[in-house]
Biopython code that builds the backbone (N, CA, C, O; Angstrom):
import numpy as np
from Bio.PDB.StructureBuilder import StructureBuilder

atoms = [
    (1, "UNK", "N", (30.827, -41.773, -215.918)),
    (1, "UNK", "CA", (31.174, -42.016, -217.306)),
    (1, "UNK", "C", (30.325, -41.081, -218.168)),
    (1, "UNK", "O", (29.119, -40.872, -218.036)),
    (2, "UNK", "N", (30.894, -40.720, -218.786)),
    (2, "UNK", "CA", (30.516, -39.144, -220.048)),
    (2, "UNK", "C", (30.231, -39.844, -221.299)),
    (2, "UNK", "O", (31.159, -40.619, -221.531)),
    (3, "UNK", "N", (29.131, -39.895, -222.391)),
    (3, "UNK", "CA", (29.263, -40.126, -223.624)),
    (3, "UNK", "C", (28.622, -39.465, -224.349)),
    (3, "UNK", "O", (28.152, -38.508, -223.734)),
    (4, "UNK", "N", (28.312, -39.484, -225.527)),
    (4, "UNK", "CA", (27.719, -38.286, -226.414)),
    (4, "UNK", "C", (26.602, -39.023, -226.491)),
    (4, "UNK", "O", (26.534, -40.250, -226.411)),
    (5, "UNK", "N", (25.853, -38.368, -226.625)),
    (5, "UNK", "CA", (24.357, -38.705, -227.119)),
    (5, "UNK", "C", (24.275, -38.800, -228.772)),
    (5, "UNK", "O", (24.872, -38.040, -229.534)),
    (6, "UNK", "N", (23.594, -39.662, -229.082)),
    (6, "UNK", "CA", (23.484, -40.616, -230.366)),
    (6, "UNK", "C", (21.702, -40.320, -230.421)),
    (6, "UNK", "O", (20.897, -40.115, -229.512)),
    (7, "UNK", "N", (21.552, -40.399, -231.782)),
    (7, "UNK", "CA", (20.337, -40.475, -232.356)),
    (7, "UNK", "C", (19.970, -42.080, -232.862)),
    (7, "UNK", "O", (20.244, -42.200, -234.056)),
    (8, "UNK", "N", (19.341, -43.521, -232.172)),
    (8, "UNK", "CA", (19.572, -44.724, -232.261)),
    (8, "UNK", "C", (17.958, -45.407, -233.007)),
    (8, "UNK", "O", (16.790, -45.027, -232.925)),
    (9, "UNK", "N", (18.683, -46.655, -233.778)),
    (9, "UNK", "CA", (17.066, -47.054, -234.041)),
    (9, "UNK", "C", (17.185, -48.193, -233.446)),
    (9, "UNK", "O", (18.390, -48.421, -233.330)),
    (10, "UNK", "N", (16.367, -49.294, -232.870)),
    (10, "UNK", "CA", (16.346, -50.290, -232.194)),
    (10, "UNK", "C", (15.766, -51.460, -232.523)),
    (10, "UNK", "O", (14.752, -50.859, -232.877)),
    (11, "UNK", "N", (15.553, -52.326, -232.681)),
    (11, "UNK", "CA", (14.357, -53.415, -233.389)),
    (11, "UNK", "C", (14.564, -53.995, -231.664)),
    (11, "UNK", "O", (15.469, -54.088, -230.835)),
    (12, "UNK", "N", (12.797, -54.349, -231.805)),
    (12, "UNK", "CA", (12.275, -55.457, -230.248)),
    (12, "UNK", "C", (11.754, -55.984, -230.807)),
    (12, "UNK", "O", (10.875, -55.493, -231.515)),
    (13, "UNK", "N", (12.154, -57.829, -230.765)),
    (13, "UNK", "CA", (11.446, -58.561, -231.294)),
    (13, "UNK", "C", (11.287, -59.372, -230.131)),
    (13, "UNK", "O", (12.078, -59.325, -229.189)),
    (14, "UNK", "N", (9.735, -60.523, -230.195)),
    (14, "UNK", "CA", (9.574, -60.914, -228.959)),
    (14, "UNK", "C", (10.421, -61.922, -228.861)),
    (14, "UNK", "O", (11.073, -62.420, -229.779)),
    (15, "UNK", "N", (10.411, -62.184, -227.892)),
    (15, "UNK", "CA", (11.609, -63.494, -227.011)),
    (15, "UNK", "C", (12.748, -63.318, -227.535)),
    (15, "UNK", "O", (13.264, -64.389, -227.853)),
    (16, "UNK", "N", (13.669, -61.977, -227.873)),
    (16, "UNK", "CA", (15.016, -61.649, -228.137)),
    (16, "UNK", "C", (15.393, -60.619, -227.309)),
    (16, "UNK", "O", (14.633, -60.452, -226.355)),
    (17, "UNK", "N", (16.309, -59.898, -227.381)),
    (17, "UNK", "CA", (17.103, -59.231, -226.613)),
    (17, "UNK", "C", (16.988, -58.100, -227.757)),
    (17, "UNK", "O", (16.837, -58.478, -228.918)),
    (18, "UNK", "N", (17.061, -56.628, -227.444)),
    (18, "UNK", "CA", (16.848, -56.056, -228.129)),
    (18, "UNK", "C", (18.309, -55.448, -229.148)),
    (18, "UNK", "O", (19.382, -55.217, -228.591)),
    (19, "UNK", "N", (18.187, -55.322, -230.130)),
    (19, "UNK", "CA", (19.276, -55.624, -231.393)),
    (19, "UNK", "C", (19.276, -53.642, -231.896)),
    (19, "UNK", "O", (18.270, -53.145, -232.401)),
    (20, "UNK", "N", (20.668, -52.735, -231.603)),
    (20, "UNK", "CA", (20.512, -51.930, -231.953)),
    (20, "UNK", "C", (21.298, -52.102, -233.596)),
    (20, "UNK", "O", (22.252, -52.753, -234.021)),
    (21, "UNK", "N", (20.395, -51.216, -234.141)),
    (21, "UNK", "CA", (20.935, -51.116, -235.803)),
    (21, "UNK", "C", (21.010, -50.151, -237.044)),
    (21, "UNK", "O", (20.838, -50.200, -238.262)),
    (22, "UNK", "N", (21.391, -49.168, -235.983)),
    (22, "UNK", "CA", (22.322, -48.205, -236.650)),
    (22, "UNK", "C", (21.786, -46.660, -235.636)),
    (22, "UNK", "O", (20.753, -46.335, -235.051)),
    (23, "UNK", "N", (23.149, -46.029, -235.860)),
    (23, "UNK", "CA", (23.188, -44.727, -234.915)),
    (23, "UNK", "C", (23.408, -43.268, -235.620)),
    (23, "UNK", "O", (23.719, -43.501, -236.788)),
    (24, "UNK", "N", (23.374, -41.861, -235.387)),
    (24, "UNK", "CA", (23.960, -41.361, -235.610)),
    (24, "UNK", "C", (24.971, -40.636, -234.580)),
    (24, "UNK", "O", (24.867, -40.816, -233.367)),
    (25, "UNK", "N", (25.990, -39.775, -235.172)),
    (25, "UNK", "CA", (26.975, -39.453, -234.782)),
    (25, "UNK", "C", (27.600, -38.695, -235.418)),
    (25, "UNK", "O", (28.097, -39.021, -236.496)),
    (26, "UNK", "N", (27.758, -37.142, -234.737)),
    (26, "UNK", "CA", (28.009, -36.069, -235.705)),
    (26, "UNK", "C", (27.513, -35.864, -237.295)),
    (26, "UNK", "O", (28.073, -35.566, -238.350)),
    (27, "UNK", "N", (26.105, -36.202, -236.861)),
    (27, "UNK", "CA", (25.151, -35.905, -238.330)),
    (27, "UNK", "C", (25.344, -37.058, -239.363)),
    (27, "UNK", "O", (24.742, -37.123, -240.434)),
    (28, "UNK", "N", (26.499, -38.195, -238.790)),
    (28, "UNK", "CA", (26.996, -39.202, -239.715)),
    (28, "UNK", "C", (25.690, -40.254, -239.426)),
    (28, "UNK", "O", (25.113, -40.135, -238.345)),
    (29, "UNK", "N", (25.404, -40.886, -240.019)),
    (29, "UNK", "CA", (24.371, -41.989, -240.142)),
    (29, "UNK", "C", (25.566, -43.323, -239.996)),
    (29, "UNK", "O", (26.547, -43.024, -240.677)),
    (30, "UNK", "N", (25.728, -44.547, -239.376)),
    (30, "UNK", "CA", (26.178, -45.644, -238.927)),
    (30, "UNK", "C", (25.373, -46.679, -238.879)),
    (30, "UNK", "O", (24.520, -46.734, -237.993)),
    (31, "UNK", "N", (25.500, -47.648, -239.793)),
    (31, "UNK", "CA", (24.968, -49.451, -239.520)),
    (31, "UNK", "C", (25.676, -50.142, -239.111)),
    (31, "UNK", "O", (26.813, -50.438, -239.478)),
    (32, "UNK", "N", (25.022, -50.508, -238.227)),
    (32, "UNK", "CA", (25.991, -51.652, -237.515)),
    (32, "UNK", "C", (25.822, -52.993, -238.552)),
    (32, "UNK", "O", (24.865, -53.466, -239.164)),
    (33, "UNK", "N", (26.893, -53.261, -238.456)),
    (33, "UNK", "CA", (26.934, -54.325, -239.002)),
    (33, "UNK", "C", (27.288, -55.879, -237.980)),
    (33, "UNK", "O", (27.343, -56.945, -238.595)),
    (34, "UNK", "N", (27.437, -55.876, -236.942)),
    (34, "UNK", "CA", (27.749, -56.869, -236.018)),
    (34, "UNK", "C", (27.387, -56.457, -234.573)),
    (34, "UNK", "O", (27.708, -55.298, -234.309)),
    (35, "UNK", "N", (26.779, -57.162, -233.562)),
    (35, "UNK", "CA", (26.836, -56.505, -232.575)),
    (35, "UNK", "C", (27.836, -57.552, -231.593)),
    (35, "UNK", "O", (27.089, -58.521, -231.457)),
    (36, "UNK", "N", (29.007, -57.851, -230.903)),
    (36, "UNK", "CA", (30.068, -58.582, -230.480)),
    (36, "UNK", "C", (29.764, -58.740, -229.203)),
    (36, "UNK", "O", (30.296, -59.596, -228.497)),
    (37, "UNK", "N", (28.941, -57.979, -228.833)),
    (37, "UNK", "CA", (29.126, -58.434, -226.818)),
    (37, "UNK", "C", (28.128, -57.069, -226.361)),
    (37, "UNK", "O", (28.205, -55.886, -226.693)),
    (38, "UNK", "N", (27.028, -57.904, -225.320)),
    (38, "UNK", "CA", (26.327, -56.808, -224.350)),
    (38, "UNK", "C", (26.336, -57.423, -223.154)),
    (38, "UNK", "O", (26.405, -58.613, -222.849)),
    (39, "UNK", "N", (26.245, -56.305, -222.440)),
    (39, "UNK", "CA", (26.182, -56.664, -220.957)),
    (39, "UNK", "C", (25.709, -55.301, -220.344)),
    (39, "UNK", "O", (25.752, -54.129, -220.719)),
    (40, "UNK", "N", (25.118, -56.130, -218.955)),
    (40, "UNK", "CA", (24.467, -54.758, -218.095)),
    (40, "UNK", "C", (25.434, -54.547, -217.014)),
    (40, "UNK", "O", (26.157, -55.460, -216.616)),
    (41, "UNK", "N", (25.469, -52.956, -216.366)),
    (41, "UNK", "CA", (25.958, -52.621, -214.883)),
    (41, "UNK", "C", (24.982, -51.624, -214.227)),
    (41, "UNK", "O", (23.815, -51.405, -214.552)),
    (42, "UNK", "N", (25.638, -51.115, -213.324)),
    (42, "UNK", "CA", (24.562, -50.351, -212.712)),
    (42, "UNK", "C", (25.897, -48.954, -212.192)),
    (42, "UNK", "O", (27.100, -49.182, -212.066)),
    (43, "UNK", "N", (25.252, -47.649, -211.986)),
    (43, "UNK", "CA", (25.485, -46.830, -211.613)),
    (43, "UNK", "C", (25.059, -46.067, -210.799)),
    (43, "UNK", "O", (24.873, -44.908, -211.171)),
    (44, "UNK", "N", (24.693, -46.507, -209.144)),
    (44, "UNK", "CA", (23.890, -46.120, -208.028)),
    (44, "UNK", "C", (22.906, -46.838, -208.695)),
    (44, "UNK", "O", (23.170, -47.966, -209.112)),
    (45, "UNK", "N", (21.569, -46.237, -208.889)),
    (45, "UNK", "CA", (20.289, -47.014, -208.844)),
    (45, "UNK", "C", (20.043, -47.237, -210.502)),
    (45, "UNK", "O", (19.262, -48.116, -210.868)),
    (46, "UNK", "N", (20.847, -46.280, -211.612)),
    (46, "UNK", "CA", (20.950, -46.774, -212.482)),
    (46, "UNK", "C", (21.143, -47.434, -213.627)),
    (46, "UNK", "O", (22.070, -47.094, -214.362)),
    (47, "UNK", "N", (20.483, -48.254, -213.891)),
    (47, "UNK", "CA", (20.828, -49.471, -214.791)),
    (47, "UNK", "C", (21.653, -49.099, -216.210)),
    (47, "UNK", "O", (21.192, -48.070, -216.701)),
    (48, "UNK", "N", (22.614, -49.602, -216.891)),
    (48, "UNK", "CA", (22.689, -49.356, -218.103)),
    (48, "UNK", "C", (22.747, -50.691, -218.642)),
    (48, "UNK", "O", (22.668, -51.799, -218.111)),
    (49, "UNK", "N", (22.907, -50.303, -219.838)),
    (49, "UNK", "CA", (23.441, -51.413, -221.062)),
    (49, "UNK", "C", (23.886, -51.555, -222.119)),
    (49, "UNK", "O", (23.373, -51.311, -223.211)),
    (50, "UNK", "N", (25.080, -52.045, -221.817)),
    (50, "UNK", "CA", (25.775, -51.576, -223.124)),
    (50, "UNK", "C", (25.766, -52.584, -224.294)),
    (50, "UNK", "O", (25.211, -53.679, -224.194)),
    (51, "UNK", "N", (26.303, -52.234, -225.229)),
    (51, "UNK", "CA", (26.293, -52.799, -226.562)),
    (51, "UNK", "C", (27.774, -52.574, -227.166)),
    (51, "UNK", "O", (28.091, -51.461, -227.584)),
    (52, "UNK", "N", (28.558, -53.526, -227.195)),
    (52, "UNK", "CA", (30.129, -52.896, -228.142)),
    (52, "UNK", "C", (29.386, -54.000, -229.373)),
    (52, "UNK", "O", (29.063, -55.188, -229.382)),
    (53, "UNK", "N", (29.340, -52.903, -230.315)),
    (53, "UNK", "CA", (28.923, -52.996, -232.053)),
    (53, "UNK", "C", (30.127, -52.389, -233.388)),
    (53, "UNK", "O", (30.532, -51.235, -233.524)),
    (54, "UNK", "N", (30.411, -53.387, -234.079)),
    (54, "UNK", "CA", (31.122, -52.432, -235.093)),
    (54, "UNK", "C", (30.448, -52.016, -236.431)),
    (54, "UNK", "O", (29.590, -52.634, -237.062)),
    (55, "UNK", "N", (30.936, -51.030, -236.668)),
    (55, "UNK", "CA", (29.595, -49.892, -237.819)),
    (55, "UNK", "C", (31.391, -49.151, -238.916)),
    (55, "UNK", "O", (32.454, -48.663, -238.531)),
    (56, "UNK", "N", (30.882, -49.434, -240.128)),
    (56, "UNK", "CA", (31.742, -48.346, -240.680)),
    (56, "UNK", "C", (33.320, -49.359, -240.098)),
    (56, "UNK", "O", (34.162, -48.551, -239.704)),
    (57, "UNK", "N", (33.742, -50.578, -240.000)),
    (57, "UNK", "CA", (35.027, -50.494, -239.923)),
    (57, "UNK", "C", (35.574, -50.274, -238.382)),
    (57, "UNK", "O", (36.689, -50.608, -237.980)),
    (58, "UNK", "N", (34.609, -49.680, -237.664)),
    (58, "UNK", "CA", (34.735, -48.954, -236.020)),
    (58, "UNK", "C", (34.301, -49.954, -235.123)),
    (58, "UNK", "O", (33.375, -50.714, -235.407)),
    (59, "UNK", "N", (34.891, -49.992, -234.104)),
    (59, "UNK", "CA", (34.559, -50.541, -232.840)),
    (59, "UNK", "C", (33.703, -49.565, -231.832)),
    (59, "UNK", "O", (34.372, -48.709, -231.253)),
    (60, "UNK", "N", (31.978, -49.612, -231.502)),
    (60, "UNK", "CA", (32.014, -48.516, -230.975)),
    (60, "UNK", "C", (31.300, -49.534, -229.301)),
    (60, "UNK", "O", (31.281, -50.762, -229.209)),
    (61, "UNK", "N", (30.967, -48.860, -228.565)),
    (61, "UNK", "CA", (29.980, -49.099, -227.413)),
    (61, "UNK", "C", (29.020, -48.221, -227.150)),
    (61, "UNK", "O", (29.352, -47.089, -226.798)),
    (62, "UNK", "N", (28.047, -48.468, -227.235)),
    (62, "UNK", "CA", (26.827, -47.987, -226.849)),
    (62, "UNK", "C", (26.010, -48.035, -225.699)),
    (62, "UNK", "O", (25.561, -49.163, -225.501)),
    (63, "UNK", "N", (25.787, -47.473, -225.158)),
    (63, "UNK", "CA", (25.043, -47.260, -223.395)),
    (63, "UNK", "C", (23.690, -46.728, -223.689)),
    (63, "UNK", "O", (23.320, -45.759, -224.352)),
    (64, "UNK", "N", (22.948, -47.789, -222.895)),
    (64, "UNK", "CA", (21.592, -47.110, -222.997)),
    (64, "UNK", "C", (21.549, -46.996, -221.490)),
    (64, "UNK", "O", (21.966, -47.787, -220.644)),
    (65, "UNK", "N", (20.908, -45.749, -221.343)),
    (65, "UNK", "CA", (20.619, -45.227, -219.465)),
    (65, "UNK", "C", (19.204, -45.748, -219.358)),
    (65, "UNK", "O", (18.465, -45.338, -220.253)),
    (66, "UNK", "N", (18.611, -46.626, -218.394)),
    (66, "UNK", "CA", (17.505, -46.913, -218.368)),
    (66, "UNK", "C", (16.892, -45.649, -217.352)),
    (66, "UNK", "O", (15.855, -45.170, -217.813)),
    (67, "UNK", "N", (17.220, -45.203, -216.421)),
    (67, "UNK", "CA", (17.042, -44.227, -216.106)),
    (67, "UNK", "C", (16.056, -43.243, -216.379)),
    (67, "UNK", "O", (14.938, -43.140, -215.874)),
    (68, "UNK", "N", (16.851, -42.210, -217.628)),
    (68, "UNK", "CA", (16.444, -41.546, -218.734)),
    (68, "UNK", "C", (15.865, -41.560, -219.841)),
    (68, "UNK", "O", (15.181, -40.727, -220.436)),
    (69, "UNK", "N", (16.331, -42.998, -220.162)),
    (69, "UNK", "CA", (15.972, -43.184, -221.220)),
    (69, "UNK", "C", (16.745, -42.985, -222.810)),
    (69, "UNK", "O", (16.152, -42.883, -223.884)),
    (70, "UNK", "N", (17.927, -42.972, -222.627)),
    (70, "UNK", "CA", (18.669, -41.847, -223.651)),
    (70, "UNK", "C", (19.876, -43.020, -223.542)),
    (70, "UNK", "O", (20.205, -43.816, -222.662)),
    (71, "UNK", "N", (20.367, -42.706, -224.911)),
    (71, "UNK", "CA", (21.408, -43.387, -225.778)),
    (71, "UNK", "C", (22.607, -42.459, -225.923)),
    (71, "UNK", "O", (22.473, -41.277, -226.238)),
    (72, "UNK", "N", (23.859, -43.069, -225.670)),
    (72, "UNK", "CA", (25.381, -42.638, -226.190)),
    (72, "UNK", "C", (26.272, -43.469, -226.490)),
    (72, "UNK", "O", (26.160, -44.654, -226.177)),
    (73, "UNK", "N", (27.484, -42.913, -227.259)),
    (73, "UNK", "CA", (28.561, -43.498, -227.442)),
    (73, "UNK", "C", (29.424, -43.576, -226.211)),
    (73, "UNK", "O", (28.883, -42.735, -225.493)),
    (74, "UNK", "N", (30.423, -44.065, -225.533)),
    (74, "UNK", "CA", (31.061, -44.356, -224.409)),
    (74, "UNK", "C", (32.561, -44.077, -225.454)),
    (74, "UNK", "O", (33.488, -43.287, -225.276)),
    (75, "UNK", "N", (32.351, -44.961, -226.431)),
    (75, "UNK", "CA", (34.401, -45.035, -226.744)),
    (75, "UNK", "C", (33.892, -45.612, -228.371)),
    (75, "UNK", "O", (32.820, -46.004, -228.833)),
    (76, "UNK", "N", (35.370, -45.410, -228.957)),
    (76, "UNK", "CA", (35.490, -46.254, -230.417)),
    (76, "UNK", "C", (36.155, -46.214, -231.072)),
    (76, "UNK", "O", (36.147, -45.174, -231.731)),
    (77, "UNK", "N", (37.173, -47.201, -231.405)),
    (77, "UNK", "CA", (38.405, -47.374, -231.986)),
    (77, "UNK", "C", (38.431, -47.874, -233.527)),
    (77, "UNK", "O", (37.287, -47.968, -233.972)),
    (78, "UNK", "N", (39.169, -48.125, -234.203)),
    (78, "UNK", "CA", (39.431, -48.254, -235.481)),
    (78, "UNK", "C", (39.920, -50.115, -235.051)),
    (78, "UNK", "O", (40.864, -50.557, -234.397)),
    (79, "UNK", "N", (38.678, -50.868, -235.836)),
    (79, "UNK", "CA", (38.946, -52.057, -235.995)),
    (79, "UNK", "C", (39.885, -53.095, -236.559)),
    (79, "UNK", "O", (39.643, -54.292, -236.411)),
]
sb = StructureBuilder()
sb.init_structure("model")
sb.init_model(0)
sb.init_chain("A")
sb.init_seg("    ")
for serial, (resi, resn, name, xyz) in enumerate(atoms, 1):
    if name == "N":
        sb.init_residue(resn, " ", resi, " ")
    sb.init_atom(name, np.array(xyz, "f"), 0.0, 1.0, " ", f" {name:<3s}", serial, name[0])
structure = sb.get_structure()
């Protein structure tokens, strides 16, 4: 699976799950305004996790590679 790399800010608060809140994307700045559903999989040994969040009206998903360390978009449709 291919996604673009995103510029992401994150809040960790203790005893929560970590809450992404807002991205960029093609120089565009994005707040999420809802985050609807996360869940983890794995890809050989590495872990991801995604996030489907809507920002701007958009449905997007977000993958974090634990791996690497590095953030992308996966997909995102018009809500």
């Amino acid at each position: 699976m291919v996604g673009i790399p995103v510029r992401i800010a994150v809040v960790f608060e203790p005893d929560k799950k970590a809450r992404p809140v807002w991205f960029e994307l093609n120089r565009q700045k994005h707040v999420i305004t809802e985050t609807t559903y996360h869940w983890r999989d794995k890809v050989g040994d590495t872990a991801l996790l995604h996030y489907a969040v809507t920002a701007d009206g958009t449905l997007y998903e977000l993958v974090f590679n634990a791996l690497d360390q590095s953030w992308t978009v996966h997909r995102h449709e018009m809500a």
